[in-house]
N, C-alpha and C positions, 0 to 999 in steps of 0.2 A: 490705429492698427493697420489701414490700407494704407496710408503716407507709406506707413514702416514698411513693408510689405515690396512696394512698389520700391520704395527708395534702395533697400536690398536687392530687388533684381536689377535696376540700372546700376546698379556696382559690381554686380556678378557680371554683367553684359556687358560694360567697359573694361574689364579686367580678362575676359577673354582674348580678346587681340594679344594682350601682351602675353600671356599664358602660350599662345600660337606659336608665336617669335621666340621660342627658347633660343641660346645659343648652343651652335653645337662645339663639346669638347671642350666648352668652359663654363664657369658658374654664371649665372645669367641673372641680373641686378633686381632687385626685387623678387627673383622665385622662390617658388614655394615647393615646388617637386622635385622628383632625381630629374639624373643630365637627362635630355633625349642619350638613347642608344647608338652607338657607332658600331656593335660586334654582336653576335648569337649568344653569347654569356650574359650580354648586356639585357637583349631583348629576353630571355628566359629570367629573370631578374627581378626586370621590371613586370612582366607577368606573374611571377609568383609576388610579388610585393601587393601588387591589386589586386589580383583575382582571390588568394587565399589569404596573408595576413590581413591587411586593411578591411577587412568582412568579418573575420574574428575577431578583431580587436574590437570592433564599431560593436561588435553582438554584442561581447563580454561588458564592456562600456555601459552600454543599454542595459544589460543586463542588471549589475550591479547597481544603478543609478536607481532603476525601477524598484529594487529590492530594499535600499534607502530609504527613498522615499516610503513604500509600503509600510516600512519598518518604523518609521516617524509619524507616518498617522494613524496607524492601525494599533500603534505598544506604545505610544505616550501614555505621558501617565493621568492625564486629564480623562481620556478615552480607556486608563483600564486604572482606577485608582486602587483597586486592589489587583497587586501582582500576582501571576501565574506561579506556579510553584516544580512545575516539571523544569527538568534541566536536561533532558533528552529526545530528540525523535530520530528514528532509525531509518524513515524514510529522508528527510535532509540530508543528515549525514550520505546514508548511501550515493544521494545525487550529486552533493558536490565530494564528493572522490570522487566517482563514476566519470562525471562530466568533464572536469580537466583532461583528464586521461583519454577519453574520447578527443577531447581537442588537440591533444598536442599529438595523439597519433594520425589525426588528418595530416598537420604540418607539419610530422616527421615522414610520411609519404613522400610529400612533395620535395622536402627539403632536400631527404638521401637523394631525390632525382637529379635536383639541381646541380648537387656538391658533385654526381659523379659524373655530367658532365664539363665539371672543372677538371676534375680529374684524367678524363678521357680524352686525352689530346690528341687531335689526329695527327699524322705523319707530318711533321714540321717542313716548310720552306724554308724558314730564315732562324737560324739562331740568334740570339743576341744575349751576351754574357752580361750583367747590371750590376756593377760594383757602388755601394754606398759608401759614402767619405765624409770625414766630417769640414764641408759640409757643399759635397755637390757628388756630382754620381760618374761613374765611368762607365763607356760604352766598348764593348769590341764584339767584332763580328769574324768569330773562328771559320766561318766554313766560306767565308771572302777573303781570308788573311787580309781584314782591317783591326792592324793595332789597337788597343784602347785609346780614347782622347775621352778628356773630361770637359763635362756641361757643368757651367757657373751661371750663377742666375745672372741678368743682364740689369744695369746698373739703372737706376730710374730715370735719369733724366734721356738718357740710349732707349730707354723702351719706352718712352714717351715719344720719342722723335719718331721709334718706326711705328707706330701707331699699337702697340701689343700690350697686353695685360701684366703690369707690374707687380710682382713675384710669382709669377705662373712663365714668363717667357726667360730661354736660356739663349747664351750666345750659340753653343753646341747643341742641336738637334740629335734626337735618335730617330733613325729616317727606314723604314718602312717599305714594303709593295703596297698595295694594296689587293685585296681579296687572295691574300696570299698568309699561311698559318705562320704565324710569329711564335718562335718558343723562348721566356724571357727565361735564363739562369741567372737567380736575383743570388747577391751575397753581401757581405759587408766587408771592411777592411779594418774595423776599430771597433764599432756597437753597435747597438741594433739600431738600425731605420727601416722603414717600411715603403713600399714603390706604393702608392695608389692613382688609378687611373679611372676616374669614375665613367667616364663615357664610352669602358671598355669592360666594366662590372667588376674591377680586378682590386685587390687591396694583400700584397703577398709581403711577410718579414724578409727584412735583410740581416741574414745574422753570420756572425763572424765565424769563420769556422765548418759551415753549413754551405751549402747550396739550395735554396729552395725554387719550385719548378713552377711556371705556370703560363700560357696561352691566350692567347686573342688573334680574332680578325678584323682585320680592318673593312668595312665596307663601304667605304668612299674616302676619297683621298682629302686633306684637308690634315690640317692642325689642332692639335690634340692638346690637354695641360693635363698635370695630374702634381703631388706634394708629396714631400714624404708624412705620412702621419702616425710616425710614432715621436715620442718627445726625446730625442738625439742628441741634445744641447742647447749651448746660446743660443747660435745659428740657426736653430732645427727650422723656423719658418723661414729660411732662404735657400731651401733646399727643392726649385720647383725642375721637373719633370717636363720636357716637352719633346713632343712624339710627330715626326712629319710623315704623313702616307702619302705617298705618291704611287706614278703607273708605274710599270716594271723598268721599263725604258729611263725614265729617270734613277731609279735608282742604281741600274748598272751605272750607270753614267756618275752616279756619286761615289759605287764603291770603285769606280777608277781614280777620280779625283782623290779619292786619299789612300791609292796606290795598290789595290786590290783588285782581284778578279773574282769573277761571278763563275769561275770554273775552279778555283783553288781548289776545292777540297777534293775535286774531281781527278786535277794532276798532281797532285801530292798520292792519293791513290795509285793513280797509274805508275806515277813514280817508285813507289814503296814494291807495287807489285813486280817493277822491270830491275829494282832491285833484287828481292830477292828470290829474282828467277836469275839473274848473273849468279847470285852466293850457291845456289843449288846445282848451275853449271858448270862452278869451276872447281869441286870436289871431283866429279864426273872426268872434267877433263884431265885433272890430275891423275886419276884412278887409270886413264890410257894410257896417256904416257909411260905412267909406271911399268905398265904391261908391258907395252916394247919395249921399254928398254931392260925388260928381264929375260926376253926372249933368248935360248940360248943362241949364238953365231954358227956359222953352217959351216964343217969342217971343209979343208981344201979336197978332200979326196969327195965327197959329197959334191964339191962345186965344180970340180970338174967332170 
């Protein structure tokens, strides 16, 4: 039993280090937990996943297991060869109703917290409109006037060469600030697929027809994977996700390179505005004109 004992904790104690080394942003070989966290959705997540499920669950676990057990050697039939004849107790009963109910309104406390900080999005930086296809995803950025272009997953023996995870890495990036609120408009173009970003806590439907809403921040710059996971077709697993966060500064610099401005939406405003401040002055001016020239003319005996 000490061999046993000992030999368990030097495998606990070798399997730490690698536990240490998660990868961030992608599935990390051999693990056993979720991603580390990249955003506050993520980090609120993963604390509700420890602190309150995995605690209940461990109870009920125990719980149940100990009651088994009790139940097999306390009501075998060696130990009671003549059976009990009641078929009711009221205190049982009341406990397990009582007790689930107790449990699930702890986890629905916490739960509503969680969901309505999904919900609760703060004032967006960057939009990013996410169109699903079958079978890769389109990106466009409305408020940079960056057209849509579409991410394909990158062919194997091309994502072996650049050293990146095959079917998680695209030729086309969706590219990011960093520490700056992302608002993704997820939709589809044909059925439903679904964006999932695990290292951002995010997992939102793409449905045809719909727009659905949802946010992350990034909090360090780096390379991000995520799938679609709902089942979309043949293709459905070559449908991979990849998210670049960069500084600010780079990313103007990218929404130039594909023909955009970081002020678009700003002078498309202004513009709209200098528009229809002309359409509202040239009712006005018309409306003079008209006057003078209704005016009556001034008789000659007047003018002279």
């Amino acid at each position: 039993m000490t061999a046993w004992i000992g030999a368990t904790i030097m495998v606990g104690a070798s399997a730490m280090p690698a536990m240490a080394q998660d990868l961030l942003g992608q599935p990390t070989p051999g693990g056993i937990g979720l991603q580390p966290a990249a955003s506050p959705l993520k980090h609120d997540a993963i604390w509700f996943h420890n602190v309150i499920l995995l605690p209940v669950i461990t109870f009920i676990t125990l719980l149940v297991l100990g009651l088994l057990i009790w139940v097999v050697v306390r009501y075998n039939k060696k130990s009671n060869p003549v059976p009990a004849r009641w078929s009711h107790n009221t205190l049982v009963e009341v406990v397990w109703t009582v007790l689930p109910v107790i449990i699930l309104l702890v986890i629905a406390l916490f739960s509503f917290r969680l969901l309505y900080d999904y919900e609760a999005m703060p004032e967006p930086d960057v939009t990013v409109k996410v169109t699903g296809n079958q079978w890769n995803w389109g990106y466009e950025y409305p408020d940079q006037a960056v057209s849509e272009y579409i991410s394909n997953m990158l062919p194997e023996d091309e994502a072996r060469a650049r050293n990146v995870p095959y079917r998680l890495a695209a030729d086309q990036a969706m590219v990011v600030p960093v520490g700056k609120t992302v608002r993704l408009l997820i939709t589809a173009s044909d059925v439903i697929h679904s964006l999932a970003l695990p290292a951002f806590g995010l997992k939102t439907d793409a449905v045809p027809g719909r727009t659905n809403e949802t946010w992350f921040k990034a909090e360090r710059t780096g390379v991000y994977y995520g799938q679609c996971s709902e089942l979309c077709g043949v293709d459905h697993a070559f449908m991979p996700i990849e998210i670049r966060v960069v500084t600010e500064a780079e990313f103007a610099a990218w929404v130039a390179s594909r023909g955009g401005s970081m002020t678009a939406a700003a002078d498309a405003e202004a513009a709209a505005a200098a528009e229809a401040a002309a359409t509202q002055a040239a009712p006005a001016a018309d409306t003079a004109t008209e006057a003078t020239s209704t005016e009556p003319a001034a008789t000659p005996a007047a003018a002279q």
